[in-house]
Structures are given as structure tokens and as C-alpha cells.
N, CA, C and O atoms as a DFTB+ gen file, in Angstrom:
472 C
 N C O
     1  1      14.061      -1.589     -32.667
     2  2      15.317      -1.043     -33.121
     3  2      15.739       0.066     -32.170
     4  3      14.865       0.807     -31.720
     5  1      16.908       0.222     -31.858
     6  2      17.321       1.191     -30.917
     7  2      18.371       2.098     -31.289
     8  3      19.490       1.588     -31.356
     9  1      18.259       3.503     -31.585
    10  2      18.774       4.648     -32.030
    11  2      19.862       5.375     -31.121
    12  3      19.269       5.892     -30.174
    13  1      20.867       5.544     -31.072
    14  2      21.820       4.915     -32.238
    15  2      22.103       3.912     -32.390
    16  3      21.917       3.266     -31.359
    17  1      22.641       3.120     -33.476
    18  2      22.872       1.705     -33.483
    19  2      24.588       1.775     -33.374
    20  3      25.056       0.671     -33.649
    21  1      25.191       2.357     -33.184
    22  2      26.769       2.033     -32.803
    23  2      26.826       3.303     -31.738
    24  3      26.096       4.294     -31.732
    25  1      28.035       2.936     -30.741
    26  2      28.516       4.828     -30.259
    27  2      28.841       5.601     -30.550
    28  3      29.750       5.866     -31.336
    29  1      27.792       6.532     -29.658
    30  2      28.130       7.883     -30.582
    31  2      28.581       8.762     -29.196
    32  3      28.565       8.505     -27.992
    33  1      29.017      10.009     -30.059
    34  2      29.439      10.817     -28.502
    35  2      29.032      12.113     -28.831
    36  3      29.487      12.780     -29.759
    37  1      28.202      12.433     -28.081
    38  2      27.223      13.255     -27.723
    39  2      28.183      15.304     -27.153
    40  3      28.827      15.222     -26.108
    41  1      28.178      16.358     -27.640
    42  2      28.811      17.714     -26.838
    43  2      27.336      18.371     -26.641
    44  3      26.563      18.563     -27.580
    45  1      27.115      18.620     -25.565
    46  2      25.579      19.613     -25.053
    47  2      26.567      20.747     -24.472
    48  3      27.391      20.676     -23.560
    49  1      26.221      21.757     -25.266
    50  2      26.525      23.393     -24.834
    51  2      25.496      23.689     -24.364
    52  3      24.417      23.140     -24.588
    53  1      25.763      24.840     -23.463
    54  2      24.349      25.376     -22.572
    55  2      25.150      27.382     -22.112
    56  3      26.163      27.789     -21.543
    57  1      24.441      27.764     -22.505
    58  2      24.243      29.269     -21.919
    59  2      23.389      29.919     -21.773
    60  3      22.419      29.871     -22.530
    61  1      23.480      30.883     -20.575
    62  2      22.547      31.571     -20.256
    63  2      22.547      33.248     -20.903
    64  3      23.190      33.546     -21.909
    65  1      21.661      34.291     -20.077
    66  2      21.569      35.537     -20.989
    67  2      23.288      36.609     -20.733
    68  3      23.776      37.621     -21.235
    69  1      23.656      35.654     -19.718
    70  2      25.088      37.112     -19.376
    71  2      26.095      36.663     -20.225
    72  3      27.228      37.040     -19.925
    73  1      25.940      35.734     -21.512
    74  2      26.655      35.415     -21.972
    75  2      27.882      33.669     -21.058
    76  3      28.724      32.947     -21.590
    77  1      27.553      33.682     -20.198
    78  2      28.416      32.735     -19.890
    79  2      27.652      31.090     -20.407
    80  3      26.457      30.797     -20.448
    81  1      28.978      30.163     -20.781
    82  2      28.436      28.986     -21.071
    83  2      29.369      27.952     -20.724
    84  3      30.529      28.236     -20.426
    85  1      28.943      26.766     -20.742
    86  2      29.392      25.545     -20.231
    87  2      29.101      24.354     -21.898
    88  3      28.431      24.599     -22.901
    89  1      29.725      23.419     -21.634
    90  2      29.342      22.253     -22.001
    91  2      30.076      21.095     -21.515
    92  3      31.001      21.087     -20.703
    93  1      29.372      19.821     -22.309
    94  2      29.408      18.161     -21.633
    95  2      29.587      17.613     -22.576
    96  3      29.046      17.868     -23.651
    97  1      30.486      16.638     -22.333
    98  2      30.348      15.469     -23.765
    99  2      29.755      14.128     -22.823
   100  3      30.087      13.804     -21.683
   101  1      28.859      13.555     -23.651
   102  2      28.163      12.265     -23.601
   103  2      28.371      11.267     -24.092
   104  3      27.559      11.122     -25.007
   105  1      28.981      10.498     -24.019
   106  2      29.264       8.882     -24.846
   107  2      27.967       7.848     -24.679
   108  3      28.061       6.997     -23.794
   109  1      27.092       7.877     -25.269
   110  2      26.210       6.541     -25.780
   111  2      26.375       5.515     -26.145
   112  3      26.119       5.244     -27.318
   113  1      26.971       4.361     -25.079
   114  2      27.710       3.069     -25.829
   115  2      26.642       2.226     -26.466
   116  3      25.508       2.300     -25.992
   117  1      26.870       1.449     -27.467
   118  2      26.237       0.786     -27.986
   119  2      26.806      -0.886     -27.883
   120  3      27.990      -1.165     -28.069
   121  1      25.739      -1.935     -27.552
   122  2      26.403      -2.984     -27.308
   123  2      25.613      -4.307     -28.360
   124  3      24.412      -4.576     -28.316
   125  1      26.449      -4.864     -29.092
   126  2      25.135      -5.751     -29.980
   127  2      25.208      -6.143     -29.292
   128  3      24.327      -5.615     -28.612
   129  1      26.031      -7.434     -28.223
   130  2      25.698      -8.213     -28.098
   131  2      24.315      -8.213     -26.684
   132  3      24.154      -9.303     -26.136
   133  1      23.633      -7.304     -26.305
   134  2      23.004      -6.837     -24.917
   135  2      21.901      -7.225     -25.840
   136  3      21.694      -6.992     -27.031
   137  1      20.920      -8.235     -24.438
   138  2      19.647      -8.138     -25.102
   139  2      18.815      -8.065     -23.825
   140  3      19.226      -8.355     -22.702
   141  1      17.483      -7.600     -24.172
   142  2      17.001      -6.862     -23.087
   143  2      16.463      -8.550     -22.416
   144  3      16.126      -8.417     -21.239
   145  1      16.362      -9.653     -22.789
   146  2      16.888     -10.677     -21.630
   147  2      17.608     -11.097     -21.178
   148  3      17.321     -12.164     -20.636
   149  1      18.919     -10.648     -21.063
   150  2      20.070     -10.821     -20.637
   151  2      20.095      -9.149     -19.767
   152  3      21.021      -8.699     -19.092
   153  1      19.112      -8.668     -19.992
   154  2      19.002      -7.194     -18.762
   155  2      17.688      -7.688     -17.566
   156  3      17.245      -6.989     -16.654
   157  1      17.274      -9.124     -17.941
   158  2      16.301      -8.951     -16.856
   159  2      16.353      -9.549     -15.381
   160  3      15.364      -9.879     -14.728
   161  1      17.735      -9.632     -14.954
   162  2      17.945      -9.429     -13.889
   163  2      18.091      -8.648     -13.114
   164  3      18.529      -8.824     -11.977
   165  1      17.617      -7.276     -13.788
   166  2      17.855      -5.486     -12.714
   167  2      16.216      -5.102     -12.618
   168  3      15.796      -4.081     -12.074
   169  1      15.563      -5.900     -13.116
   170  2      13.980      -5.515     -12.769
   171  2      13.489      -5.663     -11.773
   172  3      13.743      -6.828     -11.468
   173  1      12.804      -5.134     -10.868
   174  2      12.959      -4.812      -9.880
   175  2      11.490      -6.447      -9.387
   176  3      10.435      -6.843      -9.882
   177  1      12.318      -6.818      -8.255
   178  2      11.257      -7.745      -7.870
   179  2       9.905      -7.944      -7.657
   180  3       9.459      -6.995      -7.013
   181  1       8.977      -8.849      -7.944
   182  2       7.731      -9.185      -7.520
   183  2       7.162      -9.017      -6.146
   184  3       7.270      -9.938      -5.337
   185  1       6.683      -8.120      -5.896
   186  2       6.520      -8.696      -4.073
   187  2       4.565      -8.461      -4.188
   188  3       3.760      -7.640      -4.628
   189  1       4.579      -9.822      -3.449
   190  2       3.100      -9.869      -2.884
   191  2       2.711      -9.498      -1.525
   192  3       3.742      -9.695      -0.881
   193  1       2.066      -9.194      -0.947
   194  2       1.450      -8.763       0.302
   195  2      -0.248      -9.030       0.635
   196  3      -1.121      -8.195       0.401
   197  1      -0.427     -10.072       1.093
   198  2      -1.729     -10.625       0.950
   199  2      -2.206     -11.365       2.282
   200  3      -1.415     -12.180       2.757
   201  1      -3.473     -11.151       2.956
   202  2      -4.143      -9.543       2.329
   203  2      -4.142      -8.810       2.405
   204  3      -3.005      -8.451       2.711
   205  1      -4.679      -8.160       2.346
   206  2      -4.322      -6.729       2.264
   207  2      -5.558      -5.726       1.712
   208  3      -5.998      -5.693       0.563
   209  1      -5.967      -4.959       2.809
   210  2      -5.790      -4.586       3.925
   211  2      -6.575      -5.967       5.017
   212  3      -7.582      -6.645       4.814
   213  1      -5.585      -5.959       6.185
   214  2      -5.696      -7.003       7.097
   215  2      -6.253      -6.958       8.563
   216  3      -6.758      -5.852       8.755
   217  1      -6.345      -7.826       9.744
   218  2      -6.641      -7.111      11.112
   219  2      -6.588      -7.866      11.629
   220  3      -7.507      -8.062      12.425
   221  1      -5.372      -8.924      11.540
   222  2      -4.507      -9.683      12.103
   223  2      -2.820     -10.401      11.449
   224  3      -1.884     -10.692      12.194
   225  1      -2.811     -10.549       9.960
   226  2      -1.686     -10.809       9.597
   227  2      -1.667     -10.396       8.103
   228  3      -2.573     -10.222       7.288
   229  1      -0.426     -10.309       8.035
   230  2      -0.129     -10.198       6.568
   231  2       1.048     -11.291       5.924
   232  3       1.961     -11.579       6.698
   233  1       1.067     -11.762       4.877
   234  2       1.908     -12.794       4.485
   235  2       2.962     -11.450       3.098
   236  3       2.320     -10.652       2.414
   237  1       3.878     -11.506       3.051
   238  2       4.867     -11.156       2.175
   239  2       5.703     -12.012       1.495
   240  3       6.387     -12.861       2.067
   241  1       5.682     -11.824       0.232
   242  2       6.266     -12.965      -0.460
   243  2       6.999     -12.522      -1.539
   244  3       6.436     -11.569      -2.076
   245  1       8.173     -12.882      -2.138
   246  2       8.657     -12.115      -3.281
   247  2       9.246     -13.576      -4.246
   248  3       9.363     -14.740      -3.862
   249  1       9.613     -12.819      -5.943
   250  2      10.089     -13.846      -6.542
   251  2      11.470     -14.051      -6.656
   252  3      11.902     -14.919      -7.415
   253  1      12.435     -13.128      -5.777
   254  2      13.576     -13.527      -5.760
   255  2      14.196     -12.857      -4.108
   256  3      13.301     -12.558      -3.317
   257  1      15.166     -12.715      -3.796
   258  2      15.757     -12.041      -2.878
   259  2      15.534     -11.061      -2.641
   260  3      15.620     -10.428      -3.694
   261  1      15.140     -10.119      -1.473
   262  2      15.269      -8.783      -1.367
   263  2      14.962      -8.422       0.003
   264  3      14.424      -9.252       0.736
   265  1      15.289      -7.121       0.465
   266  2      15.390      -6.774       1.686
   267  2      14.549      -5.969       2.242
   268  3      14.537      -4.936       1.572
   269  1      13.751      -5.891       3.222
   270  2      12.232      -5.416       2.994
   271  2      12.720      -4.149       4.550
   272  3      13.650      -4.522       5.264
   273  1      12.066      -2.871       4.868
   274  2      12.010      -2.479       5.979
   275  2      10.980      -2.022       6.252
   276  3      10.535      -1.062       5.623
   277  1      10.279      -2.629       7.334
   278  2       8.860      -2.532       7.480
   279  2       8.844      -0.939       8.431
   280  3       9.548      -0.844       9.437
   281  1       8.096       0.057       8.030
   282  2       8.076       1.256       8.499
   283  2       6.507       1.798       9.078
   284  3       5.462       1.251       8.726
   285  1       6.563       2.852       9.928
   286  2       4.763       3.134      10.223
   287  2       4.616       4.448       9.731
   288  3       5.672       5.015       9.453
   289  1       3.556       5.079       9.553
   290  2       3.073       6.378       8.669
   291  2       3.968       7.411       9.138
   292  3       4.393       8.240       8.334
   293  1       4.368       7.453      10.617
   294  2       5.686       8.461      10.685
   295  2       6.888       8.044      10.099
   296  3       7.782       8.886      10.024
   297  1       7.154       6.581       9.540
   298  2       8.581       6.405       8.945
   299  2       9.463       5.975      10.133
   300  3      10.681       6.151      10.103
   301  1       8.819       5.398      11.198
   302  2       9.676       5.076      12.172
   303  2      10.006       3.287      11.730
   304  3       9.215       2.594      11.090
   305  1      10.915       2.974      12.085
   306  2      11.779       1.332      11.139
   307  2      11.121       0.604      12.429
   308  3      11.495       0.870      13.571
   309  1      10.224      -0.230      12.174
   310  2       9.592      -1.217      13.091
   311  2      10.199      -2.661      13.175
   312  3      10.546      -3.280      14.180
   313  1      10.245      -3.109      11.596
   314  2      11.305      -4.608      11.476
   315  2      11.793      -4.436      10.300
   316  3      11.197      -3.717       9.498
   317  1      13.115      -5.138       9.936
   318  2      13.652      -5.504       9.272
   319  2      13.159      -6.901       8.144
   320  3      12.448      -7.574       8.890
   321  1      13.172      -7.176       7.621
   322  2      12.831      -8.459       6.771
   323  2      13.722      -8.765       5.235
   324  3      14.025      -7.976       4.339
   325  1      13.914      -9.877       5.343
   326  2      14.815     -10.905       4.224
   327  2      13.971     -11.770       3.699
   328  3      13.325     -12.629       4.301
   329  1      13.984     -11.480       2.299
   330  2      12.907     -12.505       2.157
   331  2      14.146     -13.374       1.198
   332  3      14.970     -12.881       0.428
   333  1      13.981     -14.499       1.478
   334  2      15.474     -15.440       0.931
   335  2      14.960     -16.769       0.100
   336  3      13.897     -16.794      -0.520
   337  1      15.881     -17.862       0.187
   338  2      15.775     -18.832      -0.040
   339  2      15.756     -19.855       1.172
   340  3      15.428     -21.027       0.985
   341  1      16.208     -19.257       2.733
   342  2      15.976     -19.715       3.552
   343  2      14.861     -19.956       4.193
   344  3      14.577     -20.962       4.843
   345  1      13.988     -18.651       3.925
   346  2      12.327     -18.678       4.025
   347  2      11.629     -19.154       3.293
   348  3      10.626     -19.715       3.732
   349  1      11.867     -19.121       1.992
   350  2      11.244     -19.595       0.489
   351  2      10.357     -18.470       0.177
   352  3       9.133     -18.560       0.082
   353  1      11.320     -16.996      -0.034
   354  2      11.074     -16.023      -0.310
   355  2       9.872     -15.300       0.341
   356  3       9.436     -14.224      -0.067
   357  1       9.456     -15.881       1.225
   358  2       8.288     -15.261       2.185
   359  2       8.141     -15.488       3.470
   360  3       8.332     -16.543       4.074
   361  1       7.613     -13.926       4.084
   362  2       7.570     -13.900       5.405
   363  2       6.397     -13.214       5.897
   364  3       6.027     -12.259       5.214
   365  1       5.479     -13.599       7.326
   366  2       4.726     -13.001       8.096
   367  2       4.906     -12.053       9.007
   368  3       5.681     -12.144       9.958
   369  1       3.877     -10.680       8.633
   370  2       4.020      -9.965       9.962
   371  2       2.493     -10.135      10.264
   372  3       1.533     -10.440       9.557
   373  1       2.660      -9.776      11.774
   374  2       1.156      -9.880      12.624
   375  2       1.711      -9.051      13.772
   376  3       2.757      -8.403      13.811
   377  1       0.675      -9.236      14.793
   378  2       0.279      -8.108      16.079
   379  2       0.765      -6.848      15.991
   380  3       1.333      -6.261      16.911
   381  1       0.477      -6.250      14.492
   382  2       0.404      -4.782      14.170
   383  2      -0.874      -4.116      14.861
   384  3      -1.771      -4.863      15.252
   385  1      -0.995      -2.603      15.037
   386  2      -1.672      -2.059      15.699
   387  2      -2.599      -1.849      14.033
   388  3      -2.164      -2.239      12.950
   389  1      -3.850      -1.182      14.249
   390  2      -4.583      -0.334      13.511
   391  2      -3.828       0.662      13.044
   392  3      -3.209       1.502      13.697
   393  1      -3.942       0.470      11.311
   394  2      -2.473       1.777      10.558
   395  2      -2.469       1.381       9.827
   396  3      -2.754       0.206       9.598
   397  1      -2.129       2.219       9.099
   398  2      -1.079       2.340       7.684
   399  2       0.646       2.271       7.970
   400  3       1.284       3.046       8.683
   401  1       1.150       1.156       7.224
   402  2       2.262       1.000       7.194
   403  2       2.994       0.765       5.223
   404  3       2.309       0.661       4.205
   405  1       4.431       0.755       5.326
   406  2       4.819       1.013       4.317
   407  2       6.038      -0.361       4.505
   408  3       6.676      -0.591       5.533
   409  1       6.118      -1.207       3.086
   410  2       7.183      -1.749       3.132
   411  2       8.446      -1.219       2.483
   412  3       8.110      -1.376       1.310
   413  1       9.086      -0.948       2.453
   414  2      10.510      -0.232       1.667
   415  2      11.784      -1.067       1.537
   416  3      12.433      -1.657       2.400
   417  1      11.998      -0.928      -0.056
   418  2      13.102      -1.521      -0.268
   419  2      14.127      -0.083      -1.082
   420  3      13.954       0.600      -2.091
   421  1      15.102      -0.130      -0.101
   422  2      15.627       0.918      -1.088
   423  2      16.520       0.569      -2.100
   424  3      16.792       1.386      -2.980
   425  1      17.098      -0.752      -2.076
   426  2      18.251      -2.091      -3.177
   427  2      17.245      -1.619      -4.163
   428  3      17.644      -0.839      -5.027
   429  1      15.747      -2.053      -4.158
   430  2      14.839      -2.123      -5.241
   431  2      14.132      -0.608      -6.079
   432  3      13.814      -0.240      -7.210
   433  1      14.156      -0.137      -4.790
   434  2      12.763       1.238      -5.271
   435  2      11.616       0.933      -4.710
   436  3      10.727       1.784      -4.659
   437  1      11.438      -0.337      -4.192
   438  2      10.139      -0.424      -3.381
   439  2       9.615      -0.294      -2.668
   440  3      10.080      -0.492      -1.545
   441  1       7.932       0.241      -2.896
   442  2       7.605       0.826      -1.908
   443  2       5.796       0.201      -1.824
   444  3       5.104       0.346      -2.833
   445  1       5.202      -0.448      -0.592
   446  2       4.201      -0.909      -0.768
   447  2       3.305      -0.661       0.617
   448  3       3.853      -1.081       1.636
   449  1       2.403      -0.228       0.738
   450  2       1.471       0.495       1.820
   451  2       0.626      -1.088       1.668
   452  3       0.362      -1.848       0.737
   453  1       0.322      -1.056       3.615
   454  2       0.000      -2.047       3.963
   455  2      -0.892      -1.566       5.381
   456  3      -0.329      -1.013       6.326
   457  1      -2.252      -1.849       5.364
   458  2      -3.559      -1.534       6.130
   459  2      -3.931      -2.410       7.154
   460  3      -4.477      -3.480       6.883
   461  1      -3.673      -2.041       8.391
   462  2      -4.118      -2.992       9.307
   463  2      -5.485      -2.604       9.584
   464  3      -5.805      -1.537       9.061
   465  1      -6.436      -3.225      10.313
   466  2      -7.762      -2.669      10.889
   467  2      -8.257      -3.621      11.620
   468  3      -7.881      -4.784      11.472
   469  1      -9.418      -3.170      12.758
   470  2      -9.603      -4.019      13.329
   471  2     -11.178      -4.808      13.080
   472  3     -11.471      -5.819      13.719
């Protein structure tokens, strides 16, 4: 059950000690018809990276679309990557040096550390 059950609209006053104050109004829409499977297309994608940690390749794979930027422990942008339907949502990197690297999606929030060694 989810509180409130219709919209409501929300005033937050706020002051401090010199006497001065502010406030906000908040509107909380309420929607019957929303159901949290009809919200699960904003969850943020599956991504595999296997194996991991590696010392020659890594395979990346996701369960839907997304845009990957492969980065090194300073954050310098090494490759770009799409993982699509043209690939079949997965792609290889290899002839990485010895490191720690990071995949980043910023569409998603993702963020996945990836170990080369030799």
C-alpha cells in the first residue's frame, strides 16, 4: 500500500535563529493506474563482465541497451562501447595493460571495476 493514496500537496516552512524564513509547496501525485511493472523499464540494466579479474580479455554483456565508457584508475576515457542489438548486447575488450579499470554508464548510474593482471 502506498501513502498517500490520492494527491496531496505538501507547504515545508523552514527558519533559521535571525528569524528569517522561507517555504515550498510539494505536490505528491498519485496515479492508480501506475504499477510498479509498468515502472520496470527505468531499472537500471544487467551488465555482466566475465571474468573478472582477467590477463587477457574480458567479455561484457548486458540485458538490454546501454552505453558503456571504458575508463583507467586516473579516469582517462580509453573506449567507448554500445552494447546493442547489433552485437547481441555484448562486447570484448582485450590487450589491456595490468590495472584497474572502471566501466561507466552515466544514462544508467553504472559503475563496474574491472582487473587486469598478468
Amino acid at each position: 500500500m502506498v501513502s498517500p493514496t490520492v494527491t496531496t500537496i505538501y507547504t515545508v516552512t523552514g527558519s533559521n535563529f535571525s528569524g528569517c524564513s522561507n517555504s515550498a509547496v510539494i505536490t505528491q501525485s498519485v496515479n492508480n493506474c501506475t504499477s510498479l511493472a509498468s515502472l520496470a523499464h527505468l531499472k537500471n540494466p544487467t551488465l555482466l563482465v566475465y571474468p573478472n579479474p582477467s590477463s587477457d580479455r574480458v567479455i561484457i554483456s548486458s540485458d538490454r541497451e546501454v552505453k558503456l565508457i571504458l575508463v583507467n584508475a586516473l579516469g582517462m576515457t580509453l573506449k567507448t562501447l554500445e552494447l546493442d542489438v547489433s552485437n547481441n548486447f555484448s562486447q570484448e575488450i582485450n590487450s589491456l595493460n595490468s590495472g584497474i579499470y572502471f566501466l561507466i554508464s552515466n544514462e544508467n548510474y553504472l559503475k563496474h571495476k574491472i582487473v587486469f593482471s598478468e
